[in-house]
KOLFIBA-168567 format. One record per atom (N, C-alpha, C): residue number from 0; residue in three letters; atom name; x, z negated, y negated. Coordinates in steps of 0.1 Angstrom, whole numbers, m for minus. Example, Ala and Ser with C-alpha at 12.3 -4.5 7.8 and 13.67 -1.06 7.14 Angstrom:
2
(0 "ALA" "N" (132 m78 57));
(0 "ALA" "CA" (123 m78 45));
(0 "ALA" "C" (132 m78 33));
(1 "SER" "N" (128 m71 22));
(1 "SER" "CA" (137 m71 11));
(1 "SER" "C" (129 m79 0));
//
This chain:
186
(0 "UNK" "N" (1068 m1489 m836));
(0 "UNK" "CA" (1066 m1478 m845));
(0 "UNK" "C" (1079 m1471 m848));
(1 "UNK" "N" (1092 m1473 m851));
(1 "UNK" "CA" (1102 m1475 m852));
(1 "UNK" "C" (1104 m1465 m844));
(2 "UNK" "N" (1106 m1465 m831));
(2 "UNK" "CA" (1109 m1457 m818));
(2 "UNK" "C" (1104 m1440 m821));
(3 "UNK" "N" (1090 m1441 m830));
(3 "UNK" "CA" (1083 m1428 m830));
(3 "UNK" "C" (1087 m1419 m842));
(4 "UNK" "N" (1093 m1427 m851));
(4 "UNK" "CA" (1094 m1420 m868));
(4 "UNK" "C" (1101 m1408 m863));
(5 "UNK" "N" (1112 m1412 m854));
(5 "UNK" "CA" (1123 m1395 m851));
(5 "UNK" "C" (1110 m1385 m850));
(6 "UNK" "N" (1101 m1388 m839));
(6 "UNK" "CA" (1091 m1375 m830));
(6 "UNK" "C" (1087 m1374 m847));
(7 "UNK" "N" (1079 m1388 m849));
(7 "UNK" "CA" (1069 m1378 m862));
(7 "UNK" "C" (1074 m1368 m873));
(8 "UNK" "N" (1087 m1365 m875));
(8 "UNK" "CA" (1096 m1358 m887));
(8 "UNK" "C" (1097 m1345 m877));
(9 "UNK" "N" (1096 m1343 m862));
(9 "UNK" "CA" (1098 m1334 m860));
(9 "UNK" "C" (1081 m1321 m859));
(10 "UNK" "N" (1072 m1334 m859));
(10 "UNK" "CA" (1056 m1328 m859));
(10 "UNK" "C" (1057 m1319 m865));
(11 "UNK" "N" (1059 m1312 m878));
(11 "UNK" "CA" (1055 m1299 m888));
(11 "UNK" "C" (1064 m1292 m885));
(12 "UNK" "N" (1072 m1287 m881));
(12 "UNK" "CA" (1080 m1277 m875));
(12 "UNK" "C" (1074 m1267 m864));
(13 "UNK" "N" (1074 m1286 m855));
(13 "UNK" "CA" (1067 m1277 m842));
(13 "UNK" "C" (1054 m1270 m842));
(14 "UNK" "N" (1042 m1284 m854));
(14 "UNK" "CA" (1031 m1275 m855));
(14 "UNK" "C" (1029 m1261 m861));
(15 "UNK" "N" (1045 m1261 m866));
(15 "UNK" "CA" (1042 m1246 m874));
(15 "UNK" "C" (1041 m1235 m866));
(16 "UNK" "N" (1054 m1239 m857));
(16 "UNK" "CA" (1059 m1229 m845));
(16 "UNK" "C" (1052 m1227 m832));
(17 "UNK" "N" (1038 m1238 m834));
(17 "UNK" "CA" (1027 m1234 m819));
(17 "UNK" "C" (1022 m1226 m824));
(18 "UNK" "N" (1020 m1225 m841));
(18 "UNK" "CA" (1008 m1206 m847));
(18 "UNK" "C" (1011 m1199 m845));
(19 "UNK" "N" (1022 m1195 m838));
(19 "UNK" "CA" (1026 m1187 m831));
(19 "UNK" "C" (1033 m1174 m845));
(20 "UNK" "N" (1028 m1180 m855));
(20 "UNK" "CA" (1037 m1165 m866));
(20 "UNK" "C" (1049 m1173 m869));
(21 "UNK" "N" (1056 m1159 m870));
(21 "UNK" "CA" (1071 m1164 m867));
(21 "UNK" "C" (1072 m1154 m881));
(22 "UNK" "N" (1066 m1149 m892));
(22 "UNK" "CA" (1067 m1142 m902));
(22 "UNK" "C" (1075 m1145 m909));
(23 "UNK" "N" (1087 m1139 m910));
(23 "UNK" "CA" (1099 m1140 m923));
(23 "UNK" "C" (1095 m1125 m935));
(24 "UNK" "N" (1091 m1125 m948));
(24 "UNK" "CA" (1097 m1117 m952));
(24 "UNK" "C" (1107 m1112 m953));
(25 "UNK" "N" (1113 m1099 m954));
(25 "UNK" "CA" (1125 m1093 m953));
(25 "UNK" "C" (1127 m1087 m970));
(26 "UNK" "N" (1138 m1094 m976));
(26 "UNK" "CA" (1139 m1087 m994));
(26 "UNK" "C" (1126 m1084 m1000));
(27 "UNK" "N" (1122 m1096 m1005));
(27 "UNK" "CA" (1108 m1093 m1014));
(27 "UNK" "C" (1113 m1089 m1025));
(28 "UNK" "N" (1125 m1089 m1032));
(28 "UNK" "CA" (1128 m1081 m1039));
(28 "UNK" "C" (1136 m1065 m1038));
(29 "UNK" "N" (1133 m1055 m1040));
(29 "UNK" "CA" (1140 m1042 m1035));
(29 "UNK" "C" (1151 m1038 m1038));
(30 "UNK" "N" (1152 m1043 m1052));
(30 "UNK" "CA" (1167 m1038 m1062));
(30 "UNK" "C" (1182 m1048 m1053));
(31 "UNK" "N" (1187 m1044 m1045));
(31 "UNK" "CA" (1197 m1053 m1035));
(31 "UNK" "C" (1208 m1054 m1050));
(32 "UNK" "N" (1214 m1044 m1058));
(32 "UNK" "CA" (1225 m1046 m1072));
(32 "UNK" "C" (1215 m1048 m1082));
(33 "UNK" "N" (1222 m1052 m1094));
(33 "UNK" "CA" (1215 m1054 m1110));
(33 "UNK" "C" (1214 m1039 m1109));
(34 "UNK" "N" (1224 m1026 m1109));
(34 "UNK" "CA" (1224 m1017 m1112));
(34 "UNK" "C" (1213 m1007 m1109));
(35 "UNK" "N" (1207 m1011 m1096));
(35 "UNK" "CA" (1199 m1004 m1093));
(35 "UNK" "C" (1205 m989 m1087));
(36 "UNK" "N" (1215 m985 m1085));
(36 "UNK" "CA" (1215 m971 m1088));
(36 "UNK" "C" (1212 m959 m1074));
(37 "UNK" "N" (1216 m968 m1065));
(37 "UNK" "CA" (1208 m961 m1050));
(37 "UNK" "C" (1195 m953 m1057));
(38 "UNK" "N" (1192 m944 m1052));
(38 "UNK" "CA" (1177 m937 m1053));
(38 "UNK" "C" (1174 m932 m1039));
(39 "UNK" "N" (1163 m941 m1032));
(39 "UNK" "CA" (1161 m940 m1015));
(39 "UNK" "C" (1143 m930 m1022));
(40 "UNK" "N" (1141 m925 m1011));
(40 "UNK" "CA" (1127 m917 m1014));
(40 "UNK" "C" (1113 m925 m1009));
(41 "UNK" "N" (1116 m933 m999));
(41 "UNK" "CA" (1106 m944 m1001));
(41 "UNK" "C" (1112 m956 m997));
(42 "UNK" "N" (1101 m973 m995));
(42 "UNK" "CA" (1106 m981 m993));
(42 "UNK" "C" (1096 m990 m985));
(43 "UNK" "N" (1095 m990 m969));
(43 "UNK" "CA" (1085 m1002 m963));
(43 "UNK" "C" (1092 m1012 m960));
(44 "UNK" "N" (1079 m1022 m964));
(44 "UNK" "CA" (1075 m1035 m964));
(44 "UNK" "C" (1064 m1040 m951));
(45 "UNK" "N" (1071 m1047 m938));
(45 "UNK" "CA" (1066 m1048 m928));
(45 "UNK" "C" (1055 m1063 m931));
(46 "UNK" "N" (1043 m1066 m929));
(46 "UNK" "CA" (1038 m1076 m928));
(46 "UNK" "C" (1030 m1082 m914));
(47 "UNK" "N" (1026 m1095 m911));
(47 "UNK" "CA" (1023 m1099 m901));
(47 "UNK" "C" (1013 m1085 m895));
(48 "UNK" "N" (1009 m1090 m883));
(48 "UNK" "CA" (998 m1083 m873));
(48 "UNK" "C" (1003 m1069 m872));
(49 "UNK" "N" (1016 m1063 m873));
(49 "UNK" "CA" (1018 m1048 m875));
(49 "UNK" "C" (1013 m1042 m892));
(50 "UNK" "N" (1007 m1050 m899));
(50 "UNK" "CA" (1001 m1044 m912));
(50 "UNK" "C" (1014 m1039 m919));
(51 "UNK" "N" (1021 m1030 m931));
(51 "UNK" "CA" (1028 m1021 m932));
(51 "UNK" "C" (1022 m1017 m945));
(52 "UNK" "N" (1030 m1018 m955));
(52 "UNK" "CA" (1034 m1012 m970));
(52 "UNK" "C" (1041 m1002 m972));
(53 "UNK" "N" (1037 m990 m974));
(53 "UNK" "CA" (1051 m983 m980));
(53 "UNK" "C" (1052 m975 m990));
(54 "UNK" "N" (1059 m976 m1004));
(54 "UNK" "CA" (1057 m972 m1017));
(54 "UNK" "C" (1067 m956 m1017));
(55 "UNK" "N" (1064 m947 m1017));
(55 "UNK" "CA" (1067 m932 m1022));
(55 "UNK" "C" (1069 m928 m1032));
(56 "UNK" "N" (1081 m920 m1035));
(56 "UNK" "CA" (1084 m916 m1046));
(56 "UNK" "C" (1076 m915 m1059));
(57 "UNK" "N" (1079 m918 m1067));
(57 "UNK" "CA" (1068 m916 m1079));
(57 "UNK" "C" (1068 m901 m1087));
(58 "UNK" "N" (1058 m898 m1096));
(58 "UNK" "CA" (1057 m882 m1100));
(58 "UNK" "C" (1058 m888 m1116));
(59 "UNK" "N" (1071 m879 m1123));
(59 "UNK" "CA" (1073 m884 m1135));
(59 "UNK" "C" (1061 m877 m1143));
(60 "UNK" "N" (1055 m878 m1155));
(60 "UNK" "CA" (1048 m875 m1163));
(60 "UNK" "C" (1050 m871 m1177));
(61 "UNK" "N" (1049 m857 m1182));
(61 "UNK" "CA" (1050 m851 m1196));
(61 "UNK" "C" (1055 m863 m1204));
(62 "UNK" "N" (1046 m873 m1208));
(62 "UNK" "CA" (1046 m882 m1212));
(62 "UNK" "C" (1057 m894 m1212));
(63 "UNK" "N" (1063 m893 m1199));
(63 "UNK" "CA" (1071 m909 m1200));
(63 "UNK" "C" (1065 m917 m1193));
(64 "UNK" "N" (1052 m916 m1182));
(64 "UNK" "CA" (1050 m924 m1177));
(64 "UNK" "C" (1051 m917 m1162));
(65 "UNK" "N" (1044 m922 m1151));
(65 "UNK" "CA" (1046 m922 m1139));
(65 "UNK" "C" (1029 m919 m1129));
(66 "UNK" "N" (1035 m914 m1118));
(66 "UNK" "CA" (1021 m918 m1110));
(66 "UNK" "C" (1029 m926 m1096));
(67 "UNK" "N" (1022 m934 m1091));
(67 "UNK" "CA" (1029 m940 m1080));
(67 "UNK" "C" (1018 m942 m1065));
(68 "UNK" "N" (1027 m942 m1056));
(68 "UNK" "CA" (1017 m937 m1040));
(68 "UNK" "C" (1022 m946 m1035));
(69 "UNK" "N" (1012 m959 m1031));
(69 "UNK" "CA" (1011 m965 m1021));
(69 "UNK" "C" (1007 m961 m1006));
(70 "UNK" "N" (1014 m967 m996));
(70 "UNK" "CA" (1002 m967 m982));
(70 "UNK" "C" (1004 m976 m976));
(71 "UNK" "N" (991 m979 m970));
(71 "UNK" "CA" (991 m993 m959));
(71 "UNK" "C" (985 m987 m950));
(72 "UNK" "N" (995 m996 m937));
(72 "UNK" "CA" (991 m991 m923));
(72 "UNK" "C" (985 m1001 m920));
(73 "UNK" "N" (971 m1000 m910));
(73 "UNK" "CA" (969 m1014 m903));
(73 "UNK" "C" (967 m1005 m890));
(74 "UNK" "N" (972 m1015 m880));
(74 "UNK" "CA" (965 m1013 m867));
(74 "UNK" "C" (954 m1018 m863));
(75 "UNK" "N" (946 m1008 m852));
(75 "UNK" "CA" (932 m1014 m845));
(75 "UNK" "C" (929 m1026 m848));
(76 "UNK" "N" (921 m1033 m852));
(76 "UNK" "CA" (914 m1041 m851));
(76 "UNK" "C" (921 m1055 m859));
(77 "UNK" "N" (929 m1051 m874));
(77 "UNK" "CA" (934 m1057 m882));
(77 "UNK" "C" (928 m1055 m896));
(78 "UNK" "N" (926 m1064 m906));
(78 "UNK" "CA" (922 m1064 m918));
(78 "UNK" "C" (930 m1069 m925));
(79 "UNK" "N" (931 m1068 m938));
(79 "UNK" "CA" (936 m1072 m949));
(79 "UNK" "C" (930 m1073 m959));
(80 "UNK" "N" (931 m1082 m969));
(80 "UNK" "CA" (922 m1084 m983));
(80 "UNK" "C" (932 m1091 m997));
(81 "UNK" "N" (931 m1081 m1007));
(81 "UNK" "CA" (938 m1082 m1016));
(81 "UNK" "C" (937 m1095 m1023));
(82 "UNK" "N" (943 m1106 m1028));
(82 "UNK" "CA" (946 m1117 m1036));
(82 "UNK" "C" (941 m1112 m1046));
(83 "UNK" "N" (945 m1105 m1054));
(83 "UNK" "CA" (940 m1099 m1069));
(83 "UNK" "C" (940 m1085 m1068));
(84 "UNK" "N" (935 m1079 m1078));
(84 "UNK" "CA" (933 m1063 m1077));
(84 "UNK" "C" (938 m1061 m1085));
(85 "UNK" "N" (952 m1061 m1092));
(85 "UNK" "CA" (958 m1054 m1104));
(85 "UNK" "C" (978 m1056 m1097));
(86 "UNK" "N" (978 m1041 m1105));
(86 "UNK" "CA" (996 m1038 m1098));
(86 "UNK" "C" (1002 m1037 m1115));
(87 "UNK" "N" (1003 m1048 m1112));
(87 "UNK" "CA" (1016 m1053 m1126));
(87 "UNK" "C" (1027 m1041 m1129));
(88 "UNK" "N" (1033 m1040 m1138));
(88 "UNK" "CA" (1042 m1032 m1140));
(88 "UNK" "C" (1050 m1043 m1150));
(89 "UNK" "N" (1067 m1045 m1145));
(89 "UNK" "CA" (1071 m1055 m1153));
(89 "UNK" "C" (1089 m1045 m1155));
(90 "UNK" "N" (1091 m1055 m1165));
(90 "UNK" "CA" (1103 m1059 m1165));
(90 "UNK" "C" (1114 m1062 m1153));
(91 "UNK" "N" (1127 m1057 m1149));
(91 "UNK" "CA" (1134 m1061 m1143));
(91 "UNK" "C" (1133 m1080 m1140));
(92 "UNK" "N" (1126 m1083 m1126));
(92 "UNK" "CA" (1122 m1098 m1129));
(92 "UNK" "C" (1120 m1104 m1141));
(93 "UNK" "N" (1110 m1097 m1150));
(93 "UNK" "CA" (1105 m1099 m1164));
(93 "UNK" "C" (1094 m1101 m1166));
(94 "UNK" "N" (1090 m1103 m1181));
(94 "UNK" "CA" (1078 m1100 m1183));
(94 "UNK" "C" (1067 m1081 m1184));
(95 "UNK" "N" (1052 m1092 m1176));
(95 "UNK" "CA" (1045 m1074 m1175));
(95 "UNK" "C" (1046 m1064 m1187));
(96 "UNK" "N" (1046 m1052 m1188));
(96 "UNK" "CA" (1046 m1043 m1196));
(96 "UNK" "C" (1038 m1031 m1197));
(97 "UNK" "N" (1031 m1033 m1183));
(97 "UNK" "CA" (1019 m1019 m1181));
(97 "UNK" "C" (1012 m1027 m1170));
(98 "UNK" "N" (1003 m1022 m1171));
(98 "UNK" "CA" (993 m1022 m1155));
(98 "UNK" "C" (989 m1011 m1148));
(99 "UNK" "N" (991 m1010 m1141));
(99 "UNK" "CA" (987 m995 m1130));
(99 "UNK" "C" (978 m993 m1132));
(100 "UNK" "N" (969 m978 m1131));
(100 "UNK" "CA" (958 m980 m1131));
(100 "UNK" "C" (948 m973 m1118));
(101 "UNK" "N" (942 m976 m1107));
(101 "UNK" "CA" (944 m969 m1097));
(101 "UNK" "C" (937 m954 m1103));
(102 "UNK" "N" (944 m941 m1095));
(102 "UNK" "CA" (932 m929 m1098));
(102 "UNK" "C" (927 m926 m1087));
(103 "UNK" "N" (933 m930 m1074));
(103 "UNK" "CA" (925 m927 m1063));
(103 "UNK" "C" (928 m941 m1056));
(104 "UNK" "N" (915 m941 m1042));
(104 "UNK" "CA" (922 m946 m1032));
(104 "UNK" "C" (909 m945 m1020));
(105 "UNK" "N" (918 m941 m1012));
(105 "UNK" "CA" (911 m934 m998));
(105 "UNK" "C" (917 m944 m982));
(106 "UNK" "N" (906 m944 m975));
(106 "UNK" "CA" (914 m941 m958));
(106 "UNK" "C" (911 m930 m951));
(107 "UNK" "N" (915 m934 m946));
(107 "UNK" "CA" (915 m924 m928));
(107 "UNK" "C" (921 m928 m915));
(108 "UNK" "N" (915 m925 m904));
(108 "UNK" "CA" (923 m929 m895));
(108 "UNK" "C" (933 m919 m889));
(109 "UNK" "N" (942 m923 m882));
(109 "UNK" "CA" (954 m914 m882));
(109 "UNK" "C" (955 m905 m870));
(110 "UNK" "N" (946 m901 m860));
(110 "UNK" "CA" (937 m899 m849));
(110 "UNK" "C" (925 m890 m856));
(111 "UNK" "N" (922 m890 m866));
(111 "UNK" "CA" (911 m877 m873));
(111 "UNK" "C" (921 m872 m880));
(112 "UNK" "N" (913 m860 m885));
(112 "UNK" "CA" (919 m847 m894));
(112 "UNK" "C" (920 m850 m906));
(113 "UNK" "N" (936 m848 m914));
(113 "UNK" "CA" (935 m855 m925));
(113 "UNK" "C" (924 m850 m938));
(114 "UNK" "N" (919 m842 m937));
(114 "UNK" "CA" (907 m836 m943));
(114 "UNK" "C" (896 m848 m947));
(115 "UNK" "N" (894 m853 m935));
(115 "UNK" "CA" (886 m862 m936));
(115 "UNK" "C" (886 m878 m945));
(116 "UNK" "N" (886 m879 m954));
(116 "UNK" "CA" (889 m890 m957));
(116 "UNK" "C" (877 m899 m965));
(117 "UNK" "N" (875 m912 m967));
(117 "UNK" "CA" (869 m921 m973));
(117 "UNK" "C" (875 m927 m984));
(118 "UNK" "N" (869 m920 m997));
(118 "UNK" "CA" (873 m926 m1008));
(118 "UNK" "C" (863 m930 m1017));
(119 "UNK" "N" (873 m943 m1023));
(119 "UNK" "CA" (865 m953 m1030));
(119 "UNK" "C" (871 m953 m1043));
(120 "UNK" "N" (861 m960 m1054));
(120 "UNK" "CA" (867 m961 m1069));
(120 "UNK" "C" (871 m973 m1067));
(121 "UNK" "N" (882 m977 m1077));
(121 "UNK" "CA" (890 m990 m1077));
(121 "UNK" "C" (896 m995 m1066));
(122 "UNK" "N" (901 m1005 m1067));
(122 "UNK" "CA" (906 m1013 m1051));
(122 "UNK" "C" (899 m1021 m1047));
(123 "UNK" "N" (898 m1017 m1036));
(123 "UNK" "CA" (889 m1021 m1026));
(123 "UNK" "C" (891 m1037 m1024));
(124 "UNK" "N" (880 m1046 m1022));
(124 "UNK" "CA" (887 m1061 m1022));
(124 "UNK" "C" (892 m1066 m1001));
(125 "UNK" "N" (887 m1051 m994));
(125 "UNK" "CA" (892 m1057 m981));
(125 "UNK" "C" (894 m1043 m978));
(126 "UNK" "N" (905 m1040 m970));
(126 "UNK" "CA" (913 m1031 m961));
(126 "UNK" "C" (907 m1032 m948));
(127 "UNK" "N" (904 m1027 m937));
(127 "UNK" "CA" (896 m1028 m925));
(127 "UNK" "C" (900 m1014 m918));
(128 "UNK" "N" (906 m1016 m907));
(128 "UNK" "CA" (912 m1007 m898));
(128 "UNK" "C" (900 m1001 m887));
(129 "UNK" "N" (899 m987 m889));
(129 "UNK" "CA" (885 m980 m881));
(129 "UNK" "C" (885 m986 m867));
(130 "UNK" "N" (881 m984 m863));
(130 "UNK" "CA" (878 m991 m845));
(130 "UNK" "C" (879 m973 m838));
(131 "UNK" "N" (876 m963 m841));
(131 "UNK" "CA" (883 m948 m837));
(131 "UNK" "C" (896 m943 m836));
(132 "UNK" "N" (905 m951 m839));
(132 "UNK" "CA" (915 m947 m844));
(132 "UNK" "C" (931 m959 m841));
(133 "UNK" "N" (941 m952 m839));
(133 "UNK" "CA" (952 m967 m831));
(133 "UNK" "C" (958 m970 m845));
(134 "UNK" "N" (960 m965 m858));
(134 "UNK" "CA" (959 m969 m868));
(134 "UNK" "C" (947 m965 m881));
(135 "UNK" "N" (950 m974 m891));
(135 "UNK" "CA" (942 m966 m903));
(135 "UNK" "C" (952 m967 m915));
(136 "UNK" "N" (953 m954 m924));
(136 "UNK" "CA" (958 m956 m934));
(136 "UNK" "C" (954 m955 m948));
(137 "UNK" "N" (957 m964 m955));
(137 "UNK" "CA" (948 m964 m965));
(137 "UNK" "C" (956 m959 m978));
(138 "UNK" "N" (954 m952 m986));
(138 "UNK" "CA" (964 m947 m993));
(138 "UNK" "C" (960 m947 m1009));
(139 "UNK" "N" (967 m956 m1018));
(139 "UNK" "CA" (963 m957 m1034));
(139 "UNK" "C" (977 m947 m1039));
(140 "UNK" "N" (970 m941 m1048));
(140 "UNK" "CA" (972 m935 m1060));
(140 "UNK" "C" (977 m940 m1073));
(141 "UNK" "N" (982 m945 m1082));
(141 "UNK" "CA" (984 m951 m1092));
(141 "UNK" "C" (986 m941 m1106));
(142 "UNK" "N" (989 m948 m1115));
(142 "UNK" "CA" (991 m942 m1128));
(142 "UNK" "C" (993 m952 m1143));
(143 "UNK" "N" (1004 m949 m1147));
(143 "UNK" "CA" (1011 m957 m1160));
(143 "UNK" "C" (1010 m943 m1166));
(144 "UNK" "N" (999 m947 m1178));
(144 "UNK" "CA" (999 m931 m1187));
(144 "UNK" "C" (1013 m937 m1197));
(145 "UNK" "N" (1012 m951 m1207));
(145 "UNK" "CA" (1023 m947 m1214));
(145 "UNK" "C" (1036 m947 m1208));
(146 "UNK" "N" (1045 m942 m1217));
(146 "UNK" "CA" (1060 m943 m1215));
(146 "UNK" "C" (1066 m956 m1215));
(147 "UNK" "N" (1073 m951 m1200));
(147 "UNK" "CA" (1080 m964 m1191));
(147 "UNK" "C" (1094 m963 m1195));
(148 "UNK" "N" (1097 m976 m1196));
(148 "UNK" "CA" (1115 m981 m1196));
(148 "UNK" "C" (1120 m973 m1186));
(149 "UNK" "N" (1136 m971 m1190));
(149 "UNK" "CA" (1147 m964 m1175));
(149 "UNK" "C" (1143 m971 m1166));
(150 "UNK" "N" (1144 m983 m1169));
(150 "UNK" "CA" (1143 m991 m1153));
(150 "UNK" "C" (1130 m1002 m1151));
(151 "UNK" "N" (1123 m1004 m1142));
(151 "UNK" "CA" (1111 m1013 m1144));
(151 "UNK" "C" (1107 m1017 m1128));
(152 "UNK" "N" (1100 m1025 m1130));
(152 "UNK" "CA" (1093 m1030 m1110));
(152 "UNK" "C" (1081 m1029 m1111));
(153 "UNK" "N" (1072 m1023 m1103));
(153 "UNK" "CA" (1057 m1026 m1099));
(153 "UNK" "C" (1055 m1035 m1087));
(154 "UNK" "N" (1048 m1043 m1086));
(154 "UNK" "CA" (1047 m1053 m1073));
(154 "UNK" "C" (1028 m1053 m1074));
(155 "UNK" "N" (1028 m1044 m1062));
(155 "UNK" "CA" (1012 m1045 m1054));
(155 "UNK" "C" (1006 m1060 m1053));
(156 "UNK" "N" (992 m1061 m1051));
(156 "UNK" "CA" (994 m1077 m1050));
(156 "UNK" "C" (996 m1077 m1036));
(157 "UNK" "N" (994 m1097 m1037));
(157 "UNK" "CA" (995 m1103 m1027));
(157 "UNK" "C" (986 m1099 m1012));
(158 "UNK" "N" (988 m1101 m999));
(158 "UNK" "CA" (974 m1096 m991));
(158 "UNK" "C" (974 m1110 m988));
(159 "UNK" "N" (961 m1109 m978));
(159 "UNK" "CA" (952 m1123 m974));
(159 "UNK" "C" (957 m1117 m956));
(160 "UNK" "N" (961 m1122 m949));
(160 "UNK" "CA" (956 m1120 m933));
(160 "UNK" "C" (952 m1126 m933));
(161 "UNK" "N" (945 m1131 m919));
(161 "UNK" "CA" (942 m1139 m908));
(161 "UNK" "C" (936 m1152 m917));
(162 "UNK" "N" (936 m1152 m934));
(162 "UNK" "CA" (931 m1169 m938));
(162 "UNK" "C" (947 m1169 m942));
(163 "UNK" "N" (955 m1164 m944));
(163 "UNK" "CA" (969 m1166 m948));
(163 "UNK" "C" (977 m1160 m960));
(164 "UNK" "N" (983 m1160 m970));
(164 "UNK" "CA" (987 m1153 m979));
(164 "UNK" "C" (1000 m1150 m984));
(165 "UNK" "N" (1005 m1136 m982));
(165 "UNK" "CA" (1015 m1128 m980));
(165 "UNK" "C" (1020 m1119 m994));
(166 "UNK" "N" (1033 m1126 m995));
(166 "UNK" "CA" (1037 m1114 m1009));
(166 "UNK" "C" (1041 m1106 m1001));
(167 "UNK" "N" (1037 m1092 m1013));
(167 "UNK" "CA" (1045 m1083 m1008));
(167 "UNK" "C" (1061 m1078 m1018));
(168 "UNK" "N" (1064 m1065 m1015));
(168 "UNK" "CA" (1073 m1065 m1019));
(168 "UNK" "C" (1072 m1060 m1031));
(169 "UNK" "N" (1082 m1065 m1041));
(169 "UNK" "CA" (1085 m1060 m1054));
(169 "UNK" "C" (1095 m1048 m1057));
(170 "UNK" "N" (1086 m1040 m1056));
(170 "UNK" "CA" (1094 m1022 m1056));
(170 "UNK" "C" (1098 m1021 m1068));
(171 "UNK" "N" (1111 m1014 m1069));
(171 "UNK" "CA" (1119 m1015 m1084));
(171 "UNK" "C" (1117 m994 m1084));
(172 "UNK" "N" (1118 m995 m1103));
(172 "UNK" "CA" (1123 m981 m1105));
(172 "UNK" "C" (1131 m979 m1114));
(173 "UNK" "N" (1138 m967 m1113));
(173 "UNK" "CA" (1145 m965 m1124));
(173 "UNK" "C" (1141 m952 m1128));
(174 "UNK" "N" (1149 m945 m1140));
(174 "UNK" "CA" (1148 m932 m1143));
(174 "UNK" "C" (1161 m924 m1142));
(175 "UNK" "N" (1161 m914 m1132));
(175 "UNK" "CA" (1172 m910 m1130));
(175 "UNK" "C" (1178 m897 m1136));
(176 "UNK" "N" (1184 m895 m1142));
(176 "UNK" "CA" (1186 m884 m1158));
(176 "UNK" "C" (1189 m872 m1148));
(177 "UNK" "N" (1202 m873 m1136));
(177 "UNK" "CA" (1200 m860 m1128));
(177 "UNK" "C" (1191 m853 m1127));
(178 "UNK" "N" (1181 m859 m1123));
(178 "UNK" "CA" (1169 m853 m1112));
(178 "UNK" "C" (1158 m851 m1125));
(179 "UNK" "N" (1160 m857 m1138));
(179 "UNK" "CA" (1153 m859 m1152));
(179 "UNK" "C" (1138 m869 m1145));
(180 "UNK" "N" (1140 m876 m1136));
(180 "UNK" "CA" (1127 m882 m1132));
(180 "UNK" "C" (1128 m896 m1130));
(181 "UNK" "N" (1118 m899 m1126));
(181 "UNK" "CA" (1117 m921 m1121));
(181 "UNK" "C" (1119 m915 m1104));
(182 "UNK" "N" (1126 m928 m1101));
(182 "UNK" "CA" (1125 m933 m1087));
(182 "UNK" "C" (1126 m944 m1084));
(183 "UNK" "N" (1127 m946 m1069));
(183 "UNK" "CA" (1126 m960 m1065));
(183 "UNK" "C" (1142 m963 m1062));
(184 "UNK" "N" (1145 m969 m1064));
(184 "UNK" "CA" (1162 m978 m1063));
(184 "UNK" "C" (1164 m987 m1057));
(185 "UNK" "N" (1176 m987 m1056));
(185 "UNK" "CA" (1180 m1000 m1051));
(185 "UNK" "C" (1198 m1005 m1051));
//
């Protein structure tokens, strides 16, 4: 038995590396300084099978609060399904302080007229890429009516692939006095 202990310590590596995903997240967190002070105009987040995150500038609000635009790409014949349905609004790696609230969210395939679109109330609990189309994009809407801190993070949930579960990225914002608006930072 003795002879085999080496092989068996090497078993879970290898069985990981015959599933063939080789998925590294890249910066699940966005903010690279404390300061935050970069202001980039969007930020993707690549996930297994080709699937694709990418958070867009936010629209400041009379108020002090924000609207914020998600989109997810999936290619042909890929799905995704949300872990939870709520987009936290927190603290600098803190505690929550708002919850998003969606006001839209639509697909389409990217191969039809953007005119065309399928929209649904709330978030949808599965993403499903059209079979007409070499992608589909699905695009949420968001909204924090009250007034937001200078600086804060929204993190979308988690997705589900394949039976598998994937953070995604925790988008930071700040408020930038120049421009008198929020953005995304880093």
């Amino acid at each position: 038995m003795r002879r085999f202990a080496p092989l068996t310590a090497l078993l879970p590596p290898l069985l990981l590396a015959a599933c063939g995903n080789g998925y590294e997240p890249v910066q699940l967190y966005m903010a690279k300084t404390p300061e935050c002070r970069d202001a980039v105009e969007t930020s993707r987040f690549d996930l297994p099978d080709g699937i694709t995150i990418t958070a867009t500038s936010p629209v400041t609000l009379p108020d002090g609060g924000a609207e914020f635009g998600f989109v997810y790409l999936l290619p042909r014949g890929t799905k995704a399904q949300f872990a939870t349905l709520t987009y936290p609004v927190t603290q600098p790696k803190g505690p929550r302080i708002a919850r998003a609230e969606v006001v839209t969210f639509y697909s389409r395939g990217t191969n039809s007229r953007p005119e065309i679109v399928d929209s649904i109330e709330g978030v949808p609990k599965l993403l499903v890429a059209v079979a007409n189309s070499d992608e589909t994009q699905w695009r949420a809407r968001l909204r924090v009516a009250s007034k937001l801190p200078q600086r804060f993070d929204l993190t979308p949930p988690a997705l589900v692939i394949d039976g598998d579960r994937y953070p995604v990225r925790t988008f930071t914002y700040r408020y930038f006095p120049e421009r008198k608006a929020f953005g995304l930072c880093q």
